[in-house]
MIVEX-697175 format. One record per residue: x, y, z of N, C-alpha, C in turn; residue in one letter. Coordinates in steps of 0.2 Angstrom, whole numbers, padded with zeros to 4 digits, always signed. Example, Ala and Ser with C-alpha at 12.3 -4.5 7.8 and 13.67 -1.06 7.14 Angstrom:
% MIVEX-697175
+0066-0028+0039+0062-0022+0039+0066-0016+0039A +0064-0011+0035+0068-0005+0036+0064+0000+0039S 
//
This chain:
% MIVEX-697175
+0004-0006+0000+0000+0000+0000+0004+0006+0000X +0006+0010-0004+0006+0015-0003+0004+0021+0002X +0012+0024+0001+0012+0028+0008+0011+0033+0009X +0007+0038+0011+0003+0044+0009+0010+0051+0011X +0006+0054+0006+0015+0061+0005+0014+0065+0011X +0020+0066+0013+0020+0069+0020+0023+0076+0019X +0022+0081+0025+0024+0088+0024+0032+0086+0028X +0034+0092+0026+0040+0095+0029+0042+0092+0035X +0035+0093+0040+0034+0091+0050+0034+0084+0050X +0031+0080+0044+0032+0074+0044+0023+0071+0045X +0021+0074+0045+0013+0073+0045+0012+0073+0038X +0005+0068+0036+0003+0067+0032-0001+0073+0029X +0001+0074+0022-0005+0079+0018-0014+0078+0020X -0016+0073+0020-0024+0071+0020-0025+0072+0026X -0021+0072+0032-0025+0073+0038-0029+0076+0041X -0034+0078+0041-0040+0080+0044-0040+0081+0050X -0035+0079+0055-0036+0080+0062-0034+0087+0064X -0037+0092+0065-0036+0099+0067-0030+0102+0067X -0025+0098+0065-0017+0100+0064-0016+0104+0059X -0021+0106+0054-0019+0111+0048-0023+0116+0050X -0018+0120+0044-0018+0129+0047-0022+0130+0043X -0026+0134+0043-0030+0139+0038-0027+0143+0033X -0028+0142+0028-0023+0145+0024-0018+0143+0021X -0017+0136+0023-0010+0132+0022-0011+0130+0015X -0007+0125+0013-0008+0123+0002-0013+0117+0005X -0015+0116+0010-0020+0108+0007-0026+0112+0010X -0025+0118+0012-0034+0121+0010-0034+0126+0005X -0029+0125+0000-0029+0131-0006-0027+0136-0005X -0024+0138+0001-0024+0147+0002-0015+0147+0000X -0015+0150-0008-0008+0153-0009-0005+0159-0003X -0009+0165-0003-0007+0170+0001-0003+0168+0008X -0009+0163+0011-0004+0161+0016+0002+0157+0018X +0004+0152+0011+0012+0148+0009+0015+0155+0010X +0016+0162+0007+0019+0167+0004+0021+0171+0008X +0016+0170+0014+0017+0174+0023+0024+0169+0025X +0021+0163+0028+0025+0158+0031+0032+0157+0025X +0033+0158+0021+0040+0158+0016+0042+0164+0018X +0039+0169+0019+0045+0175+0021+0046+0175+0028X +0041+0175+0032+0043+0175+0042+0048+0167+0040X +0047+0163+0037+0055+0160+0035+0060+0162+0035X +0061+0165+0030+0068+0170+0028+0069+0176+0033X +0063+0178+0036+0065+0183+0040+0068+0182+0048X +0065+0175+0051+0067+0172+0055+0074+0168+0053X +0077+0165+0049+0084+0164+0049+0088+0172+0047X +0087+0174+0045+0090+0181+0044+0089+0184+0050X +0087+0185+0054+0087+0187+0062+0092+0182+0068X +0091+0175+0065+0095+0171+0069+0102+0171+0067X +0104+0171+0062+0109+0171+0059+0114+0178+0057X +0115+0184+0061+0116+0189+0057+0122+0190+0054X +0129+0184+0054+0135+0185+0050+0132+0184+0044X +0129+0181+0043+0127+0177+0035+0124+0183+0034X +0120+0188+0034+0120+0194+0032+0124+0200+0033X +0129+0200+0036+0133+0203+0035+0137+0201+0029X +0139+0195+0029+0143+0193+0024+0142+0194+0016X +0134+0192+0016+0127+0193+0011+0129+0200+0008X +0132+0207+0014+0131+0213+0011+0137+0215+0010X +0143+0212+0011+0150+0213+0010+0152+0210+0002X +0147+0204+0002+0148+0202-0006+0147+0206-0010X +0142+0210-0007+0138+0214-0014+0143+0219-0018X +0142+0220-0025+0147+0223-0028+0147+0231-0026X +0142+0235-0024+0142+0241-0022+0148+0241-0017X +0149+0235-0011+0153+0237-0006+0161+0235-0006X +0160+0231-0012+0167+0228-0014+0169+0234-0019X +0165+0241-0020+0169+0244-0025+0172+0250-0020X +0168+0250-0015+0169+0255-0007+0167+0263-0009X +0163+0260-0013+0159+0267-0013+0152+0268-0009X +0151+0263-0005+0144+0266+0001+0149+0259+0007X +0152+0259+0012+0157+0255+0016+0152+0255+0021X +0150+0248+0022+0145+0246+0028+0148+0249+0036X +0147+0250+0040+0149+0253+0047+0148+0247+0050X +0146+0241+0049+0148+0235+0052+0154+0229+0049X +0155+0232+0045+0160+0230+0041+0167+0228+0045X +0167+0234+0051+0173+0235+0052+0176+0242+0050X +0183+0243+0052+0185+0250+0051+0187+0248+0044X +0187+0254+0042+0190+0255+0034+0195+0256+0033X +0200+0255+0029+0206+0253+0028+0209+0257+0021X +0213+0263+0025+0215+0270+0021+0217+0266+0014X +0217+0266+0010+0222+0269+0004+0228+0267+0002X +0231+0264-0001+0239+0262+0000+0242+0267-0004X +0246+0271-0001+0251+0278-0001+0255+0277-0010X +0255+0281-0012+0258+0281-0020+0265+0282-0018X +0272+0279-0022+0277+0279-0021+0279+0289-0023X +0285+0290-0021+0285+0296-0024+0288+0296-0028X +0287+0303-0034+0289+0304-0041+0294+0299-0041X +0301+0303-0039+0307+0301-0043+0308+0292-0041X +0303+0288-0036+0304+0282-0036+0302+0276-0039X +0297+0278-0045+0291+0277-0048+0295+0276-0054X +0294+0269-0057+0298+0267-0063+0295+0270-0071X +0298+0273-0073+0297+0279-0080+0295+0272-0086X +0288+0271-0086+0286+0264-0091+0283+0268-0098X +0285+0274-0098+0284+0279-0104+0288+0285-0107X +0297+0282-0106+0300+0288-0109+0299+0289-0115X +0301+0297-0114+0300+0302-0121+0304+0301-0128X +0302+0300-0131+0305+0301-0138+0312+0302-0140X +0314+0310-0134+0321+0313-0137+0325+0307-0131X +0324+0305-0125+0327+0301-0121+0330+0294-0127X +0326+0293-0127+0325+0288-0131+0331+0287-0138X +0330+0292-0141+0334+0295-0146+0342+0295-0144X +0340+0299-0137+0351+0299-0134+0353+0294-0133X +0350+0291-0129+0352+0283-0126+0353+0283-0133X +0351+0281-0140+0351+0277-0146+0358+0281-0147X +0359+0287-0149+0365+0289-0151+0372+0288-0147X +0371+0289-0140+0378+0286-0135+0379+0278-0136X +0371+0272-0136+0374+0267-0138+0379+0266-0145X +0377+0270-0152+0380+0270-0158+0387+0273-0158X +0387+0280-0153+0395+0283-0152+0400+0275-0150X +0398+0275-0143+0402+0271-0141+0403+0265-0145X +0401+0263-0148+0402+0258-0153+0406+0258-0159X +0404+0265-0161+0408+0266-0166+0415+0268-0163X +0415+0270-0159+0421+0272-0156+0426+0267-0155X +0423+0263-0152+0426+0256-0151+0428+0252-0156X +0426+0254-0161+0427+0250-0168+0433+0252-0170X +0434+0260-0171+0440+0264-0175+0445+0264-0169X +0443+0261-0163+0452+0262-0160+0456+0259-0160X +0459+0257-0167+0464+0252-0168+0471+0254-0166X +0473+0258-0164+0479+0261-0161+0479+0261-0155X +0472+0258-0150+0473+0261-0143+0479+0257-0139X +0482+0252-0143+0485+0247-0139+0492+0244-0143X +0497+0243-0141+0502+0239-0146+0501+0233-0148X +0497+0229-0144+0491+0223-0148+0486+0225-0151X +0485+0230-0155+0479+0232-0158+0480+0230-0166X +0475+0231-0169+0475+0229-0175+0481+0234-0180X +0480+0241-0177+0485+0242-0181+0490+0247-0177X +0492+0243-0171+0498+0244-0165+0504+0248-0168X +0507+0246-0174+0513+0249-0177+0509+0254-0177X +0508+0258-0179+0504+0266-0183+0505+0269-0175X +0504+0267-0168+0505+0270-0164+0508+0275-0163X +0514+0274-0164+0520+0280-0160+0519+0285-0167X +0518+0284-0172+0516+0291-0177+0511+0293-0175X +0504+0291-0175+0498+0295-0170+0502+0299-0163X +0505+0295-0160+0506+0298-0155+0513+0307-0156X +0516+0305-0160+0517+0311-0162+0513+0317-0165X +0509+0315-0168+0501+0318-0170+0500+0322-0167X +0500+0317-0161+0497+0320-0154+0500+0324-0152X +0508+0325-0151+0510+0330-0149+0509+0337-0152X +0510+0337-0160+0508+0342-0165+0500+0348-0162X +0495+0343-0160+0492+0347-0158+0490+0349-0151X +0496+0346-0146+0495+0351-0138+0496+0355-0138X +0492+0360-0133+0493+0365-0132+0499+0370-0130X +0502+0366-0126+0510+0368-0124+0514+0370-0131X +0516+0366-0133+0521+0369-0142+0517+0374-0144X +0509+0373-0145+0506+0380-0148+0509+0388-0144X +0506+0388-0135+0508+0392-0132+0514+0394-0136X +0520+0390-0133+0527+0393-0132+0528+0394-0141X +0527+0389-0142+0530+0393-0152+0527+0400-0152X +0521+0401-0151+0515+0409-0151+0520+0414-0149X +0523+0410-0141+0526+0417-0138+0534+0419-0142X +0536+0413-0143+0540+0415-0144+0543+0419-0152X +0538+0417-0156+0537+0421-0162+0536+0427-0159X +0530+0428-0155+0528+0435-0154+0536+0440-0151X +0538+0437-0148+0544+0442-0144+0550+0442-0151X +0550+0438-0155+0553+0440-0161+0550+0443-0166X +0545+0447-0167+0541+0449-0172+0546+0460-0170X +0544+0459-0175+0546+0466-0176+0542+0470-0181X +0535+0466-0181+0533+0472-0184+0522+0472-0182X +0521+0478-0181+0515+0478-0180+0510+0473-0181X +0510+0473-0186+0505+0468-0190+0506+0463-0186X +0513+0460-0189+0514+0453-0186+0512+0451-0176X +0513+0458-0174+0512+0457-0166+0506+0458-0164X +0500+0461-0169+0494+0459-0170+0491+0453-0171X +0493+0449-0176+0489+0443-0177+0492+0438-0171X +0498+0438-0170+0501+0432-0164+0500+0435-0158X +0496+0440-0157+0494+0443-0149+0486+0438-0149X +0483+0440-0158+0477+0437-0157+0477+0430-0156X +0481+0427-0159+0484+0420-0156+0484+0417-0151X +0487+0421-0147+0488+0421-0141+0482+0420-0137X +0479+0424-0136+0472+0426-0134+0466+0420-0136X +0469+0418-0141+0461+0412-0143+0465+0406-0140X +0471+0405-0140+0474+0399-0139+0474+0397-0130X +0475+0402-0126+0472+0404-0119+0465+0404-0118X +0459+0405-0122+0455+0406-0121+0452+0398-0123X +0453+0396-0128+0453+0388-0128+0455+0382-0124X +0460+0383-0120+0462+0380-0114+0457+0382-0108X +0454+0386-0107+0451+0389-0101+0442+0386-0102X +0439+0387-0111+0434+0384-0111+0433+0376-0110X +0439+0373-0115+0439+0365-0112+0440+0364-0105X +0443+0367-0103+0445+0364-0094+0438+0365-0092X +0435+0370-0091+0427+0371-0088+0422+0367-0091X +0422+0365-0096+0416+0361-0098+0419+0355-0098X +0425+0353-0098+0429+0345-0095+0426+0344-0088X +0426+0350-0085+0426+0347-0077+0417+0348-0076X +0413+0350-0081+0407+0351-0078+0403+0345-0083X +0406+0341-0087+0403+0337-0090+0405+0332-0088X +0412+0329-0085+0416+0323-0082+0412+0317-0085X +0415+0318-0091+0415+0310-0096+0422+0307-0096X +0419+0300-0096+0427+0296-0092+0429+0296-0101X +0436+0295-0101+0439+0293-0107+0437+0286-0109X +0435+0283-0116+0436+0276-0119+0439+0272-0113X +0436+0265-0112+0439+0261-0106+0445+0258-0111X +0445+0258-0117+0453+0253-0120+0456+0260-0121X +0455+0266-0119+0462+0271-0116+0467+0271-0112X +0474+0272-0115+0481+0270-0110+0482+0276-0109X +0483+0278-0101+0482+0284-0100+0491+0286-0101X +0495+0285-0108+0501+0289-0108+0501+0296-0112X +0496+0299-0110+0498+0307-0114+0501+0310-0112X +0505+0315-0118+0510+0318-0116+0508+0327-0112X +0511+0325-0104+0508+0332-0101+0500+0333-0100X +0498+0329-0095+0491+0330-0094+0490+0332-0088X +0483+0337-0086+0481+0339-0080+0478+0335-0076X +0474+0338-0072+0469+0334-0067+0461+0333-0070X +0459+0340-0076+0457+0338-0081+0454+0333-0087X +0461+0333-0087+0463+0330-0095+0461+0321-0093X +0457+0319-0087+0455+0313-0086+0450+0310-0090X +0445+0318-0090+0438+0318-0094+0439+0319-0103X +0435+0319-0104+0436+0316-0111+0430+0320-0116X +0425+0324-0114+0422+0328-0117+0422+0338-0115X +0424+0342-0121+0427+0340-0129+0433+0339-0128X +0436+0337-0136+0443+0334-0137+0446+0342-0136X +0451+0343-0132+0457+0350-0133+0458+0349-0139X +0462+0345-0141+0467+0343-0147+0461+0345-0154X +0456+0342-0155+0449+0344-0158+0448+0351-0161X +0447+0354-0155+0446+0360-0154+0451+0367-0158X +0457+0362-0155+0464+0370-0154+0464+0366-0161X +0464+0360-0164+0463+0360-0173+0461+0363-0178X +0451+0364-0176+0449+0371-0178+0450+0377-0180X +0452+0377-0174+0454+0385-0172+0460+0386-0174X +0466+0383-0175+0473+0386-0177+0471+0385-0184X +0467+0380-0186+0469+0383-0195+0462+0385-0197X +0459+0386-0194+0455+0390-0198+0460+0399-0196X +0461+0402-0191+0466+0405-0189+0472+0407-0195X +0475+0401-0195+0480+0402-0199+0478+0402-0209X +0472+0400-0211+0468+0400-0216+0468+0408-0219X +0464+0412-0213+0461+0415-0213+0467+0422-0212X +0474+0422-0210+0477+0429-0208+0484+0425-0211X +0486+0420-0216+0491+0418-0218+0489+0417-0225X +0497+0421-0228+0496+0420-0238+0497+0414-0238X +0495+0410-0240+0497+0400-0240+0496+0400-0247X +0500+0396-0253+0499+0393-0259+0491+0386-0257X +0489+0386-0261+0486+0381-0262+0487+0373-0258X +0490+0370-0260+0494+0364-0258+0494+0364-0248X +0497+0372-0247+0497+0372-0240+0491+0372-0236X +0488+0376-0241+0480+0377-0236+0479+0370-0235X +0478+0366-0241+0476+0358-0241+0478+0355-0236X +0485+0355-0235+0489+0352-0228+0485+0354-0221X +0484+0362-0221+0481+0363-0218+0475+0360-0214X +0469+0359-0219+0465+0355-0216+0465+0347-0216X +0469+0345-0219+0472+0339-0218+0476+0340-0212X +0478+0343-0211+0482+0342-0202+0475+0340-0200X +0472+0347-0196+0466+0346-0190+0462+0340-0192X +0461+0338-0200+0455+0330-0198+0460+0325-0197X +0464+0326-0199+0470+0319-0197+0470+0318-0191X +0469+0326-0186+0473+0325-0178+0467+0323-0174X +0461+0326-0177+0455+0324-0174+0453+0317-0173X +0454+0311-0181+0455+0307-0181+0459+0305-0175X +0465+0306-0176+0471+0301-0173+0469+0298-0166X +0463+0306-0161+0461+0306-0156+0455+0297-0155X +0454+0298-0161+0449+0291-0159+0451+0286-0160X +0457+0284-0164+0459+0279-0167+0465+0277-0158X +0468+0280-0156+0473+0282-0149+0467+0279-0145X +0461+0280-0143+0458+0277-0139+0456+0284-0135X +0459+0289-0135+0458+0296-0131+0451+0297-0130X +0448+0299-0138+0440+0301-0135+0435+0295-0140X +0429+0297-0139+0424+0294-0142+0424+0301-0148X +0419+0297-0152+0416+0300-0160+0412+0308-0159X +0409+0307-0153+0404+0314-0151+0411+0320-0148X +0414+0316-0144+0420+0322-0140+0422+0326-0145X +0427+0322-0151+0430+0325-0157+0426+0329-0161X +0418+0328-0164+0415+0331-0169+0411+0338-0164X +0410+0337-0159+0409+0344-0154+0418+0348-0151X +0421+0343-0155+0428+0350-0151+0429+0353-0160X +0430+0349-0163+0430+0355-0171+0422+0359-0172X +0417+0360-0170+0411+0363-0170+0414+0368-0165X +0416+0366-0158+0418+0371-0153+0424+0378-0156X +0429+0373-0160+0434+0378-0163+0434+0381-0166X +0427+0378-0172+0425+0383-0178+0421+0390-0174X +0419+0389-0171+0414+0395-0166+0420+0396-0165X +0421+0395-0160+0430+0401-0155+0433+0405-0158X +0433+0403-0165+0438+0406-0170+0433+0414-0170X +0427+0408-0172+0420+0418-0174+0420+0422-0168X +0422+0419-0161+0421+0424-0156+0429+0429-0156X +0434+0427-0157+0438+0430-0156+0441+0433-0161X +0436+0434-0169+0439+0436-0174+0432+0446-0172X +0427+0443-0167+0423+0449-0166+0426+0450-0162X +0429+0449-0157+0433+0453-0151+0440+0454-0153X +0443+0453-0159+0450+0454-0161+0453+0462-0157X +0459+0461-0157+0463+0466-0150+0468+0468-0156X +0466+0472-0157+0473+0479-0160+0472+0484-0158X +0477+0490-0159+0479+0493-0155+0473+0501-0156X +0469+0500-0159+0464+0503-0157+0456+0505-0151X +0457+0497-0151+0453+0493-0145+0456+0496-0137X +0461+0491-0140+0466+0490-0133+0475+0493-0135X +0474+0500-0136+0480+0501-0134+0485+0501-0130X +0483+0501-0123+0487+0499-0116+0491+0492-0119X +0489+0488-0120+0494+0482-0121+0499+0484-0126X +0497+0486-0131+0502+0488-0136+0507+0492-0135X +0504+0495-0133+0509+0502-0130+0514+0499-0125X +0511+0494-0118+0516+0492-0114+0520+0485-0118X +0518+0482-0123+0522+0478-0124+0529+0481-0130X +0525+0489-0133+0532+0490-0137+0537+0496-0134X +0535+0494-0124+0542+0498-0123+0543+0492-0120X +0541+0486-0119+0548+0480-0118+0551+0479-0122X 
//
């Protein structure tokens, strides 16, 4: 025999014996299933009130902490942003970009053309002639030949152009020193530090002296000496040879030497506008021709 369907309580649905509610589903009353279903829900959610707490903590409004329950718990500031300069740069600019690019290609190229830095180098012999090169264009011969032409001159002119000489070649020694020491670029690592007469200076390596005073002395000497053809040629064939010689020796990189011939070519414009004759500045003229 089958066994009659029973409620939730365990009592059977058919029973007639005064146990049923009014209202309930075996007298049809939907209304009243709809009461008793919620004083359900509303009596466990009174009984239970983590599970709605928890219930409100799910909800996406409070995960987003835009309305923070007050049963929650305290709320929990903000995690402090690192500051500027500690915050990793995940969008350098353009021109940044662009240096890095040119100092990796320098130094490469540099590296390439120092075939002389070394007596094991590829082309070691050539050394001791570069390095004569190198004497040609320090600064010390230029001074002292200058002066000592100058205190042999015997005539105006001549004590004009080798006084201007003077002055640009002093004035080029005193630019590279100041921007050597405000730029402190180490020399090429396969540089052997044997130059001839060096400062405290002369460690750094942007711009080349030797560079510089090559500009300068011949475009100088282009520009206030009768030269034949042939000599001018020589001319600028010394200063790119010396310029050279500077990379190939191992002394500077590609940028040092191509910014000291730009420096010398300027130098020369500054002190061809400031030129000193005995117009300007006759106090010197006059005290140097009663020595």
């Amino acid at each position: 025999m089958p066994s009659p369907r029973r409620t939730i309580e365990g009592r059977p649905l058919g029973t007639s014996g005064g146990s049923s509610v009014p209202g309930s589903p075996a007298h049809g009353g939907g209304s009243g299933g709809r009461f008793e279903f919620q004083s359900l829900l509303s009596g466990r959610a009174g009984a239970d009130p983590t599970c709605a707490r928890l219930r409100a903590s799910d909800s996406p409004v409070h995960r987003r902490g835009s309305f923070p329950l007050a049963s929650a718990g305290p709320a929990q500031a903000a995690p402090a942003l690192p500051p500027e300069d500690d915050r990793m740069n995940l969008n350098p600019s353009f021109l940044g970009i662009a240096l890095r690019s040119l100092l990796a290609i320098d130094l490469w190229l540099s590296k390439k053309l120092g075939v002389c830095a070394g007596e094991s180098s590829a082309w070691g012999s050539v050394r001791p002639l570069m390095k004569l090169l190198e004497i040609s264009g320090h600064g010390i011969p230029w001074l002292l030949g200058t002066i000592y032409c100058l205190l042999r001159s015997d005539s105006w002119a001549g004590r004009e152009v080798l006084m201007n000489l003077l002055f640009s070649l002093l004035l080029d020694l005193l630019l590279v020193a100041v921007i050597k020491g405000l730029v402190r670029r180490r020399r090429p690592a396969h540089n052997q530090m044997d130059m001839f007469f060096t400062l405290s200076v002369d460690k750094y390596s942007f711009p080349s002296g030797h560079a510089t005073r090559a500009a300068l002395v011949s475009r100088f000497i282009l520009n206030h000496l009768v030269l034949a053809i042939p000599l001018r040629v020589l001319v600028v064939l010394w200063a790119f040879v010396l310029g050279l010689s500077r990379i190939m020796l191992g002394r500077h990189n590609v940028t040092d030497v191509a910014f000291g011939f730009f420096m010398g070519y300027t130098l020369y414009s500054i002190v061809d506008y400031c030129w000193l004759s005995p117009h300007n500045v006759p106090v010197l003229f006059v005290l140097w021709n009663q020595q």
